[in-house]
Structure formats: C-alpha cells, structure tokens
N, C-alpha and C positions, 0 to 999 in steps of 0.2 A: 461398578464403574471405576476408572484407575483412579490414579488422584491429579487432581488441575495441572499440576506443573508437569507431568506426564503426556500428560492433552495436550498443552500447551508445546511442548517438544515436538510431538507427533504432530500436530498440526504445519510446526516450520520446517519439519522434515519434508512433510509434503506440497508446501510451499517450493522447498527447494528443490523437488523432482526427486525424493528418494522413498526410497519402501517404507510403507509402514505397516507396524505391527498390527495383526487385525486383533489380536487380545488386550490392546493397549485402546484401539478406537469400536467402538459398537460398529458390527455391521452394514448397518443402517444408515448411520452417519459416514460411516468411509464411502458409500456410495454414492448419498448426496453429494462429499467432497469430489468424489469424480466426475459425477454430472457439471456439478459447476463449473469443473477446472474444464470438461468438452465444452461446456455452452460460455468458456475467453472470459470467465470474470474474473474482472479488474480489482484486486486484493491493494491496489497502492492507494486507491479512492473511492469513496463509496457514492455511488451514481442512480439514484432512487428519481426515476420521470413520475411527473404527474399524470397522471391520467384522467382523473375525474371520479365522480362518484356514483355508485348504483343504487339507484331510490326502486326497487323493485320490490315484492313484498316478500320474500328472504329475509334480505337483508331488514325491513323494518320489523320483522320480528323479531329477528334477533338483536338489535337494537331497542327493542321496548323492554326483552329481556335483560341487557347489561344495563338500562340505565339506574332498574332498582338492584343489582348487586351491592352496591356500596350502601347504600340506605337497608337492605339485606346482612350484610357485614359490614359491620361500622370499623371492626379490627381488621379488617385485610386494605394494607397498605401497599399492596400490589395494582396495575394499570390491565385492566380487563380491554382486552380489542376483538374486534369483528376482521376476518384478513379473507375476499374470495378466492377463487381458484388460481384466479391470474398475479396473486400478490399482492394485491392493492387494499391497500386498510382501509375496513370501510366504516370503522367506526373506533371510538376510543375513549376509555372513559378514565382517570387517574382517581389513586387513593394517595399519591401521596405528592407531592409538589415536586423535591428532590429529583425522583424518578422520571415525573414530568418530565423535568430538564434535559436528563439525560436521554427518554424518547426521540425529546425535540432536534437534538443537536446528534442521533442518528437519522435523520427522516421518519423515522415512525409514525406519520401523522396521516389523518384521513386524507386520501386522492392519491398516496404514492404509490408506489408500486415496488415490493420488493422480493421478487421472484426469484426462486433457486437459479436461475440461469442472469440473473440480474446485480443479486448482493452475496448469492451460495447459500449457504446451508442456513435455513430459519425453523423455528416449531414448527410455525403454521405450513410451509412447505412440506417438511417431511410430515408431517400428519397426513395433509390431504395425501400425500404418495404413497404412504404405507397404509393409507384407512381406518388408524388406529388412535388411539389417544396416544402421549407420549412427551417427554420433556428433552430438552436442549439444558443443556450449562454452559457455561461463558466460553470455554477452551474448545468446546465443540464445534462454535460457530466458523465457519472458514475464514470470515472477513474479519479482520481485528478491532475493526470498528466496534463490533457486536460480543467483544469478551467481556465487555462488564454485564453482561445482559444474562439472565437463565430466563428461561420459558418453558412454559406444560399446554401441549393445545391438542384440542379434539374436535375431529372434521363432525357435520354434520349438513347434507344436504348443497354437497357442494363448497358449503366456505368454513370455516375455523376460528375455533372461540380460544383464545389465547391468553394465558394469566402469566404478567410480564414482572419479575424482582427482580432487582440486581444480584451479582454474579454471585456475590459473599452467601445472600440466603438460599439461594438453592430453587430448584423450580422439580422437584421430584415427589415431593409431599401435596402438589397442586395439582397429580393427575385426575384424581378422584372427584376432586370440586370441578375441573373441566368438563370431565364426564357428564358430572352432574346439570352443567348447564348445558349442552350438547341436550340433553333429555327435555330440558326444558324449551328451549328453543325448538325445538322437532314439535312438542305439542303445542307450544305456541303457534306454528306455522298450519299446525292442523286443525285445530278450532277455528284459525279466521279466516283459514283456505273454504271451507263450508261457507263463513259469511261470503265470502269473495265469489263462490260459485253461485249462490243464491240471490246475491244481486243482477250477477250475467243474467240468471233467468226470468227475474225480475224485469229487467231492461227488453228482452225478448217478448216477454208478454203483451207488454206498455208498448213495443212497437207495432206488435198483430193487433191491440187492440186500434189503435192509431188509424186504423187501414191499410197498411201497407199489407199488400198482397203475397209478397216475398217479404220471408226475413229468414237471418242468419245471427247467429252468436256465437263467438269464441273468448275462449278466457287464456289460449295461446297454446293449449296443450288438448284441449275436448274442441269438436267444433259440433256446435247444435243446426237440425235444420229447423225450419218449421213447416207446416203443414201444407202453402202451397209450393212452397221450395222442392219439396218431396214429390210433387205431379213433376218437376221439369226432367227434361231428358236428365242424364247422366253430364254429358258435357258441361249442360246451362248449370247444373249443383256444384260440378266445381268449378267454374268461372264464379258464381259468387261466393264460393268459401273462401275461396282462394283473395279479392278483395278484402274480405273482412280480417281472413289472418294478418295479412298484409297491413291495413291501416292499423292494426293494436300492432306489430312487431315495428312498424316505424314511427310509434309516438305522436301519431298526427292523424285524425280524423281529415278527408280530401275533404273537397265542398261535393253537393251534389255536383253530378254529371248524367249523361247518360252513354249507356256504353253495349257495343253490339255482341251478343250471347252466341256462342257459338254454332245453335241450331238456326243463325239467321235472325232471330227477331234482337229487340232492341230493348231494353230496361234504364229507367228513371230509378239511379242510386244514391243513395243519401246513407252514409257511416254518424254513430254516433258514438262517444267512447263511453265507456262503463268505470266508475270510479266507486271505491268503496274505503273509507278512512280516509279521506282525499288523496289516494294512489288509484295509479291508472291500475284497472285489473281486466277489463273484457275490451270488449269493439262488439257492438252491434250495428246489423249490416239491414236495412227498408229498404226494398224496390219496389216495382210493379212494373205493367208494359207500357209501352214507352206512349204518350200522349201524341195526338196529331203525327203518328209516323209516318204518311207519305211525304205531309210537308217537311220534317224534319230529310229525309233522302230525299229528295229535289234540292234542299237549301247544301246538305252535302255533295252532290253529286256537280251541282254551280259551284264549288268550291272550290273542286278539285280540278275543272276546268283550266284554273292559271288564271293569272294576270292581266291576259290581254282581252278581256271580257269585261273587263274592270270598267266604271263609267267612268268618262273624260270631265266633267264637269267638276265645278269648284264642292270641296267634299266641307260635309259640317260632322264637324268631330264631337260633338256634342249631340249630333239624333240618336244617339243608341241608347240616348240616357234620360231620350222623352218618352211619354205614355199613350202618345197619341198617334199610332201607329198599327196601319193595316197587322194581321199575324202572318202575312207573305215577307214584309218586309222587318218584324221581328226576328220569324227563324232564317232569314238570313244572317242577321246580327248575330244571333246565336251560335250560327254557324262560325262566323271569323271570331269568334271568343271561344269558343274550340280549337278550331286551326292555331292560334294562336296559343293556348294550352298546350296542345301539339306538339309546335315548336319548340316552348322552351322548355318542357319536362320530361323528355326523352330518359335522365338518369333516373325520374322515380318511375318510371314504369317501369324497368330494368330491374329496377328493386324490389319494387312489389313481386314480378313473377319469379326473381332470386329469391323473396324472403317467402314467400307462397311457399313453394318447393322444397325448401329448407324444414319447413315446420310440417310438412306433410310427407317428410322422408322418401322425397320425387329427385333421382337420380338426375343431375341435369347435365347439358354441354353449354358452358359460354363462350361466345362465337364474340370474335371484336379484337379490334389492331391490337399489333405487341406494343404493351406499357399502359395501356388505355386502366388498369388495377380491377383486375378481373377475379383475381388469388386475391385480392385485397378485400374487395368488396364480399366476397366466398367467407373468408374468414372473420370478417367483421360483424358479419349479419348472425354468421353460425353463434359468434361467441354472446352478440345480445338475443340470441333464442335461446340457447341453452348453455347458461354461467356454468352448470357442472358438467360441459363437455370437453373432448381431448380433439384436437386437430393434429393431422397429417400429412404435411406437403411432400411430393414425390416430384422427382424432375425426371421426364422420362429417359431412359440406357438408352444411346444409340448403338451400342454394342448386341449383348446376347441377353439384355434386358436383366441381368440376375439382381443389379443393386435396386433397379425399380420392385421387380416381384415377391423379394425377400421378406422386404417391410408389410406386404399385403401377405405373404403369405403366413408372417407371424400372425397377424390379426386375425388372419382367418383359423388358424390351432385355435387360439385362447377369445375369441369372439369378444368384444367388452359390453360391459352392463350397463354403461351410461352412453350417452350421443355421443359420437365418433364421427367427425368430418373428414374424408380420405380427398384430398386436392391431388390432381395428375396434372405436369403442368409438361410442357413440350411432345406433345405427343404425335406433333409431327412430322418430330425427328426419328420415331421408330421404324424399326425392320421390319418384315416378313418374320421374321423366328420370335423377336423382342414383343411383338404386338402379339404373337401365338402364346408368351409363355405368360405374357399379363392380362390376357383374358382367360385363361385357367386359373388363373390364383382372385383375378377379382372374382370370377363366376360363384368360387366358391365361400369368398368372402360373403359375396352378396347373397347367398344360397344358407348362410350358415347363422349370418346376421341381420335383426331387423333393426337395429339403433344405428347401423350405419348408413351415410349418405354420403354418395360420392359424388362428385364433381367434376368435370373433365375440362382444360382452359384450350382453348386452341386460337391461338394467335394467327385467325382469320378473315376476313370479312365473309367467305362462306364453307359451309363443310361438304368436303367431298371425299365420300364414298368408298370411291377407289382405290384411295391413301391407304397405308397399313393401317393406320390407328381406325377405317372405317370396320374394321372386325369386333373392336370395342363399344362400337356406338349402338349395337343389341341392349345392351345393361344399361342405357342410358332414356329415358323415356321425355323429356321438355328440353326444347333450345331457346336458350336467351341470350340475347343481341346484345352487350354492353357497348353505349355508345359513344365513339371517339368525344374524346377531352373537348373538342373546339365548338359540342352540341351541350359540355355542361356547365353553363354560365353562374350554377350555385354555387360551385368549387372551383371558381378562379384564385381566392387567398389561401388556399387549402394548398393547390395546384404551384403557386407562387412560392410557397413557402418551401415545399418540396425540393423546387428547384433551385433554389438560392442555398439546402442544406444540401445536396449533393454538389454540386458548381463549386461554392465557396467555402465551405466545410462551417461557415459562420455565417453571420453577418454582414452582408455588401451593399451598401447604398447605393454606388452605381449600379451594381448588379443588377439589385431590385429594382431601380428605375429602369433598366434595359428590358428588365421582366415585361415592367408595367407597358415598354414601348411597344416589346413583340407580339403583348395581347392584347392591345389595344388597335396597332398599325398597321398590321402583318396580319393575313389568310392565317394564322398559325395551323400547325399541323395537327394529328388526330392523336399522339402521344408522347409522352416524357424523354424519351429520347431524341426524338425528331428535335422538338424545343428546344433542348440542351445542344442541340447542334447549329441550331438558328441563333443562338445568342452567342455559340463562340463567336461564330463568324460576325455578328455584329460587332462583338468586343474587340476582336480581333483589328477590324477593319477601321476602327479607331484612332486618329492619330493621335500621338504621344505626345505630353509637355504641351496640350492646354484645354484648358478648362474651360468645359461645355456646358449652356444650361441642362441640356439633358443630361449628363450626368450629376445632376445636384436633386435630394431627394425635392418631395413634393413642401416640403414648409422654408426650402430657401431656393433662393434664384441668382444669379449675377445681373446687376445694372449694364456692366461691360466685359466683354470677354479677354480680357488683356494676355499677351502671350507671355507665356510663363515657365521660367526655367523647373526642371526635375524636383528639385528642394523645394520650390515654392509651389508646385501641383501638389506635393506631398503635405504643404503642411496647410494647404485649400483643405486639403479633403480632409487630414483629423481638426482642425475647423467647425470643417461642416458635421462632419459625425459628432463632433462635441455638441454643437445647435440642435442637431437632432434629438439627441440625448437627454439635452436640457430645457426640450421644448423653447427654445429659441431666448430662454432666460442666458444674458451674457454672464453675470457674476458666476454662474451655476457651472456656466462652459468655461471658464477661465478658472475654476477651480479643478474640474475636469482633467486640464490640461498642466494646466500646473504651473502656472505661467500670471504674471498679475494684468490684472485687468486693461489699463493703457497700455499694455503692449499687446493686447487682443485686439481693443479696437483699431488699432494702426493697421494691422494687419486686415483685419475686416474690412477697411475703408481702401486697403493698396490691391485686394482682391475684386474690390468688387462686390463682396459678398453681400446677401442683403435679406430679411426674415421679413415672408410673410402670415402676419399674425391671423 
C-alpha cells in the first residue's frame, strides 16, 4: 500500500476532479471512491440518518458474539461493531474510551446509517461489495471525517464484523481476527437457527394438538403445511400460507377473523407468533371451517345491502357489548365489526398480499394512483424480508427502451446468488418496440433466475391489456391494489411529515397546521402530489400581514387577531416557533431568541399571543 500522505494527495486529487493514479490507490477503493462520488456524497458534511435498529436473529447472533470479545481479549483496544447491508450499525462494542469518543463525534453509533452512497467509502461497505475480508486506513476513506479512522471488516451472512483503531495503528494485522469472528458468528447463527426451527415445529404441533383443523407454520424462509392443510385445494393452501408468511413478515399476529378461501368456503383464522430467546422467529397460522356459515352470509350479504335498511329507531351503542342476545342478532354485530375492519385496513391487506408475494418469490403488478408509494412499500417489505438482498429500481424508456433492458439484461448474463428485487416503474409510458425488447431481457432474466422477484408499479386504478406494457404482464402472476392515501388513516404523521419535507425543505408550523387543516377539512385526494397542490393553493390563498389562529400551531392560539404590519407577522411567528420549541416555557423561548425576557413578554401581550398548557 503507498504511504498515507500519498493517499492523502490522491484522495484530494480526486476530490478536485482529477486522475488518479490506480498504483497509488487499491483498485477496490478507487471504485468505491467512484460509487460514492455517482451516488452526490456530500464530502463538506457528514450526514449519517437514523434509521432504527434490527432485532432479528442475525443480528442477535452476532451480537452475543461481540459482546464476549473484549472479556475474550482483554488487550485489544480496538471498538468491534456489527454494520447490515444497508449501513446501519447495529451493534458496538468499545475497548477503549478514547476511541469511543472519536466513534461518537463521527456518528458511528447504533441506528445510523452510513452507506457508501451516504458517507463513501467504509470497511464494512466495501466488504459486503467485494465478499471478502479486508481493511480500509485513514487516507482511504473518501470522507475526511473518517481519516483518523483504519478498519478490517468481514461480511458474513449479509452484515459485517468490523475492528475499528485509529488511523496511527493501522487496521491490516486485524484481518485475520475479523475472519475469525465472521467464523464464529456463521456458527453461532447455525446452532440457534436449529433451536429457532424446532420451536416453529413445536408451536405447529401444540396448534394440531389444540384442535385446530388447519395449521400452517413459517419461520419466513420454509413454510410447513400440516396434515389437514394438505387435503385442501391448491388455491385454499396458499391463501393460508400466504396469511401466515404475512403476519411473521409484519411483526404483528392479526386478531382472529374469518376469511373466504378461494374454493368458496370460509375458515375461522387465528395467527399466533413463535418466539425463541424472546425474539420473534415463526408465525403460526389455526383455522378450521367456518362455524354457523349460513348465518354468517346472510348477516354479510345484509351488510352489503347499504344504509338504507338500516333501523330508524333510537340505536344503543352499548348492545353489542351484552350476552343476552339471540345468535341472529350477534352475527349481525359481527358482521359491522368486520365491515368496519374493512374500512379502515385496506393498507394492511395490501401488505400482506405484497409481503406474501415477496417471500414466495410471486412476480406481482401493483395497481393504485400515481404517488400513492407503491416502489416504496415494494422496497421496504423486500428489504425486511431479506437484509441480504440487492434492489433494482428501473423507470421505464419511452424511447427504444435500451436504458430500461440493459440493467435487466446485465442481470440476466451474471444471474445473482442472493434475493434480487427488480422494481419497473412507468411502464405505461412504453412503445410497441420498448415493451418487445423488455420482455425478452426480463423473460430471460426470469428464465435464468430464481432469487429474483420483480415487480411491475403502474400508476392505475385498473390494468389494461391493450396497453404496450400488457405484453409484460405474462411474467407477472398476483395483482395488488395499493390503496389511495385518503383510505390510510395509520399513516397520516408518516404522510404529513412527508409533505412538510418536500413543500418546505424543513420545518413549517404554518405549514403543518395547513397540513393538519387539509386532512382533517378537506375530501383530500388519493396522493402526494395531488396534496402538495391543495395546500399551495390554500397557502396561497392566504392574505398577507395577519395573523390567523389557524396559522398558529396546536399549543398556542391568539386571544385577538390584530392587524399587523410585515415586521410584526415576522416576529409573531419566530415567537411562536420559539413557544413551540420550548414547550411553551417563556425563559427557555426568550433565550431561544436571544432577546431578554420583558421584552418577550410585551411582545406576547401586544400580539395577542397566548399558550395553551
């Protein structure tokens, strides 16, 4: 390897856009450096998002693994971490406090995320990318944040065990010991994988013995039937696999229900989840046929009737909740607590048959208005199914299609070994020729690979045929509905938040109370842009120079709306942002602003302004 101050040259060289020597930088790393510099990282800041953390059992293996390294080597004074695919540390363990510091005051800490395409070139990065053990030294890194730093990391099973010194001791003599935990960590994950299967079956047994008629078990990657699952059609087996994948890939057992199997009949479902070291590891799935099913389709088939059948008389909102009641007038009740599940859960049943699909490598089309997060939800489910997969978003050529087929047709030469999500997204902007040459390159994608699963978005409410892109919908076998924004009432802060980072690039208290007005007051429309267009024109529509309650968030108000010159709206509103900030504490907001306290409150008091606690 050269020597540091050489690295260090070559690095600002290509900072500043000039060649550099490739016998001056490792090939490997000059690549990285390129990746990063395509994927706009920001070298003047280092910009590490939180993400959150993966408690899956991976990661707790390999976690049970670093915590006795240091009690293991009481002399290594190096910071052992756990980093997944995506970049995100998931674990961290320090030898030596110093070091700590310096971790800390890079982000290196659990939940963040620092991805080649995020902070450039890391060990843990180029490890997973190259598959191989290997170390980084300070001068390597692209970011200069990360020169005091050497590191040696080796992938294993998706994420990277990484031994972190500073830049002085060198991180080259630590590939070996990486290795070596890499080894350990694989048979960790393979002893307790056996406990973890053994319980799913466990759990399976205990549910046939129980009585249920039907049972199902997945531990997310094997799905078990059991013996009367096995008499049902083909369809009715996977309508219930497909359930059970589903409740373990979304973290949440449903309550019972019951739900109609595709040969017609009807089954009593109840999920139960399977846990082993107190981590979630299976889903088991108890049915049987459905009890009292005439009565249950009469009490539905009244349901669906409407409104206007509805009795006139004075209603007690409280009978559904006694016991003293005919079973005619029970499944009806049961009926409108359905209908009413119905209504408001339209986005998890969209999920389940997304995340079904996903885990049973079921090429799907999702159908649903443009912006409604159809690629979003594609990509988010793929990535908690499978941590050590690679995603592929494709927008379709409306041209002669060559920059859509390219990327599919690289895939399909070198096929890949691990899950591969291929996302098509506009595909109803293709030609006659465009849609011919990207069904030959998928065909043979999909012909060539069974780790991949593609995906097709088409910014719809229904699919038609006739369209070019109906030549691609052969290789496509389930349709799912994702359902406009204004039917998913779980992700309205989600949804809100969105739009205030797109709209205001920050922070808008008006804004966000405009949000809050349009989703609250307003039919709102079925996606993100629609929205974004509904609130200019509200904001818009606004008169200038005074100060509305609705524009004041929810913890302050005005007594009076007094008309108010330019300077004085302006210095309402940092004011109010101060109050908000300070949870309505005035010293806190008057230090905020920087301004001493009697001259805050004059102001509060000549405004109007006024905090409710």
């Amino acid at each position: 390897m050269a020597h540091p101050r050489e690295l260090e040259a070559a690095r600002r060289r290509f900072l500043g856009r000039e060649a550099v020597a490739p016998e001056v930088v490792r090939p490997a790393v000059l690549a990285s450096w390129e990746r990063a510099r395509a994927a706009g990282v920001d070298t003047q800041r280092l910009v590490a998002a939180v993400t959150g953390l993966d408690h899956g059992p991976r990661v707790a293996a390999a976690e049970s693994v670093v915590d006795g390294v240091h009690a293991r080597h009481p002399e290594l004074d190096a910071s052992v971490l756990v980093v997944d695919r995506d970049g995100v540390v998931q674990v961290r363990r320090d030898g030596d406090t110093a070091l700590g510091e310096l971790l800390d005051a890079v982000g290196l800490v659990p939940g963040h995320r620092h991805a080649e395409d995020a902070v450039g070139t890391t060990a843990a990065a180029l490890a997973l990318h190259e598959g191989c053990a290997l170390a980084v030294e300070g001068p390597e890194h692209l970011h200069p944040a990360f020169g005091v730093l050497a590191a040696a990391a080796a992938p294993v099973d998706g994420l990277a065990l990484v031994v972190v010194r500073h830049a002085a001791d060198g991180a080259a003599r630590d590939v070996p010991f990486v290795r070596a935990l890499a080894r350990e960590v694989a048979e960790h994950d393979r002893v307790h994988g056996r406990g973890r299967v053994l319980a799913v079956h466990d759990a399976l047994a205990a549910a046939a013995a129980g009585g249920a008629a039907w049972t199902v078990a997945t531990d997310g990657e094997q799905v078990v039937l059991g013996a009367g699952v096995r008499r049902l059609p083909p369809g009715d087996q996977q309508a219930l696999a497909d359930l059970a994948v589903a409740g373990l890939a979304l973290g949440r057992a449903a309550d019972p229900a019951r739900v109609d199997l595709p040969s017609g009949a009807s089954a009593d479902v109840d999920l139960e989840d399977v846990r082993h070291d107190g981590a979630l590891v299976g889903c088991v799935l108890a049915a049987g046929p459905a009890v009292d099913e005439h009565a249950w389709r009469d009490a539905e088939a009244r349901r669906r009737q409407g409104s206007h059948v509805a009795p006139t008389a004075r209603r007690d909102f409280a009978a559904d909740l006694r016991d003293e009641r005919d079973p005619a007038d029970r499944s009806q009740a049961e009926a409108r607590v359905r209908a009413n599940r119905d209504l408001l859960t339209p986005s998890l049943r969209a999920r389940q048959e997304l995340v079904a699909n996903l885990a049973q490598r079921r090429h799907q089309v999702l159908v649903g208005e443009a912006g409604v997060g159809k690629c979003t939800l594609a990509v988010e489910h793929f990535g908690r199914l499978h941590r050590d997969g690679a995603v592929t978003v494709l927008d379709a050529d409306p041209g002669d299609g060559a920059r859509t087929t390219e990327p599919v047709a690289r895939l399909a030469e070198r096929p890949p070994t691990r899950p591969h999500l291929v996302v098509l997204r506009g595909l109803a902007h293709l030609t006659p020729l465009s849609a011919r040459r990207l069904d030959e390159s998928l065909r043979l994608l999909l012909a060539r690979s069974e780790t991949v699963a593609a995906v097709a978005c088409l910014d719809t409410t229904s699919v038609d045929a006739s369209r070019p892109y109906g030549l691609l919908l052969r290789h496509f076998h389930e349709t799912v509905r994702v359902p406009a924004l204004r039917h998913r009432a779980d992700e309205l802060g989600d949804i809100a938040q969105a739009v205030l980072r797109t709209m205001s690039g920050g922070r808008s208290l008006r804004l966000s109370h405009q949000v809050v007005r349009v989703l609250e007051g307003y039919a709102w429309p079925g996606n993100i842009s629609e929205l974004e267009d509904v609130l200019r024109y509200v904001v818009a529509r606004k008169p200038v120079g005074v100060v509305q309650a609705p524009d004041l968030p929810a913890l302050c108000f005005t007594r009076r709306a007094p008309r108010l010159s330019m300077l004085e709206t302006a210095q309402a509103d940092a004011i109010i942002q101060a109050l908000y900030e300070a949870r309505g504490n005035r010293y806190r907001a008057a230090a905020l602003l920087g301004i001493a306290r009697s001259s805050l409150y004059r102001k509060i008091d000549a405004f109007g302004i006024s905090y409710i606690a």
